[in-house]
N, C-alpha and C positions, 0 to 999 in steps of 0.2 A: 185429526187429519183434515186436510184443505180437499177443495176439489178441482181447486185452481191449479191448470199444469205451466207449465213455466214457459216463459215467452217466446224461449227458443226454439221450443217442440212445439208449441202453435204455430209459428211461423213456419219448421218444416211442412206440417202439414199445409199450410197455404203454398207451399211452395212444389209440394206434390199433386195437390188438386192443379193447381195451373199447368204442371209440367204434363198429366192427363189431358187435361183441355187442350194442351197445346196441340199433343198428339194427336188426339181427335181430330183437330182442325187439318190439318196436315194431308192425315188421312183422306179426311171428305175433300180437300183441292183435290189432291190426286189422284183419286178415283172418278173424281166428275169428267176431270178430261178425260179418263178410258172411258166413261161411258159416253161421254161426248161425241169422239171417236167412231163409237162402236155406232150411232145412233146416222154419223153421218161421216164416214170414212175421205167423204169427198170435200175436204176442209178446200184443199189449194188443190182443184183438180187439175188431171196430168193432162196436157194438150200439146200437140206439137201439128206440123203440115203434112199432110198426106203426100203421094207418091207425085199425085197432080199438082200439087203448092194450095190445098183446098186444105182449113180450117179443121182439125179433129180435135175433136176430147173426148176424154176413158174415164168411164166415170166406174167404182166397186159396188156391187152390190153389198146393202148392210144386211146385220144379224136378220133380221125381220125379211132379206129378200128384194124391201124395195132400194130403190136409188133415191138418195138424198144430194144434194149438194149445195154447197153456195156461188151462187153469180149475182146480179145486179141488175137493178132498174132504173131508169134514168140515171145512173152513174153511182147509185146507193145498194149497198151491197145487204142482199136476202138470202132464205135459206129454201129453195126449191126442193117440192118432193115432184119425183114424175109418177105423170098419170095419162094413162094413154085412153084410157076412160073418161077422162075429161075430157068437154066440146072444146072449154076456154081453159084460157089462163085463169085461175077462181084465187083473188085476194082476199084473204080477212079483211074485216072491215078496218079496224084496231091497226093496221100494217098498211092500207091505204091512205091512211090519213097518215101517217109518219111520213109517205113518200109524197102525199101532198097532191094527191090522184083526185082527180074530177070526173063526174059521170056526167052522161048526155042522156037518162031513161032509165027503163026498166024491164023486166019481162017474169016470169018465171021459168026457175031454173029446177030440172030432176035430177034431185042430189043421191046418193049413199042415203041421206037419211030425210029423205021426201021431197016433197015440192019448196021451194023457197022462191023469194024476191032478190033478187038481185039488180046492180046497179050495171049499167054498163060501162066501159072505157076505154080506152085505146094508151097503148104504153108504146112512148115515142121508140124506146131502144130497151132491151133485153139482152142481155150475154149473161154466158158460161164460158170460163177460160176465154181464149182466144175466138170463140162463137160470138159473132153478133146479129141479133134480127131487130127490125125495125116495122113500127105500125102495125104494132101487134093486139087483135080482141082481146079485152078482159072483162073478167066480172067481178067486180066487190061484192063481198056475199058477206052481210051482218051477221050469220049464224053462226058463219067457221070461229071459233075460239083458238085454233094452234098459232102456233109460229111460223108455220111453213106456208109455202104461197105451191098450191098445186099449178103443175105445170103442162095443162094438158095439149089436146092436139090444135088451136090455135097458133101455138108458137112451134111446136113438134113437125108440126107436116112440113114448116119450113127445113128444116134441116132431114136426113139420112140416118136414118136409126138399125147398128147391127145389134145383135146380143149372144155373146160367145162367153159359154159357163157363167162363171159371176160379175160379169164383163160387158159394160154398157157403150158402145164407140158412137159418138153420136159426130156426123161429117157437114161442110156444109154443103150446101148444092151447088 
């Protein structure tokens, strides 16, 4: 007796193993967008004009609590975590050089996870939805490794900030 199986039942089995693969694959696309999602709720956030004709956007709180979203810097669209604990605007470094940011200095900055150097800068224009602020502080900080550019109270104090349940309305002035 052979131990050779016949060509056609090989070939099911290849054709099993991929159709698993396949599924896998599948799988993992569409579960990265719920996690995606889940990570940052505020893909296209919701904006419309206040009662005055002033500037609003509603941003959701995600699973973890905080507010995520994407808006834009000089007209290049990022992914903002807010931080009301931050002085500045605090860019990765990796994410400033995409946007093609120039510093004027340095200083040291008290981070979450100690002292750092950070670079200074200024960002002609910022928005969220229909938000936009202009000549805004920032700090390139070479330690930050995420993707998210904290959004703290340099560009925040320009704007009105409520917070209702999981509900972030941020207005402008």
């Amino acid at each position: 007796m052979s131990d050779q199986q016949p060509p056609d039942l090989k070939m099911g089995k290849y054709f099993v193993w991929l159709a698993w693969c396949s599924a896998l694959g599948l799988l993992v696309f569409f579960f990265q967008d719920i996690l995606d999602k889940q990570w940052n709720p505020n893909q296209s956030p919701e904006f419309t004009l206040s009662n005055t004709g002033k500037a609003e956007v509603v941003l959701e709180q995600n699973r973890q609590g905080h507010y995520v979203t994407r808006g834009t810097i000089n007209g290049q669209t990022v992914v903002f975590l807010l931080d009301t604990g931050a002085t500045n605007v605090s860019i990765p470094a990796h994410i400033a050089e995409q946007l093609s940011l120039t510093s004027y200095g340095s200083h040291i900055a008290q981070t979450a996870n100690g002292n750092v150097r950070v670079f200074k800068t200024t960002l002609d224009e910022l928005s969220i939805g229909n938000l936009f602020l202009n000549n805004i502080d920032a700090s390139i900080n070479p330690g930050m490794k995420t993707n998210e550019i904290l959004l703290g109270m340099s560009a925040l104090k320009k704007v009105e900030f409520t917070q209702s349940g999981k509900r972030l309305i941020l207005r402008e002035r």
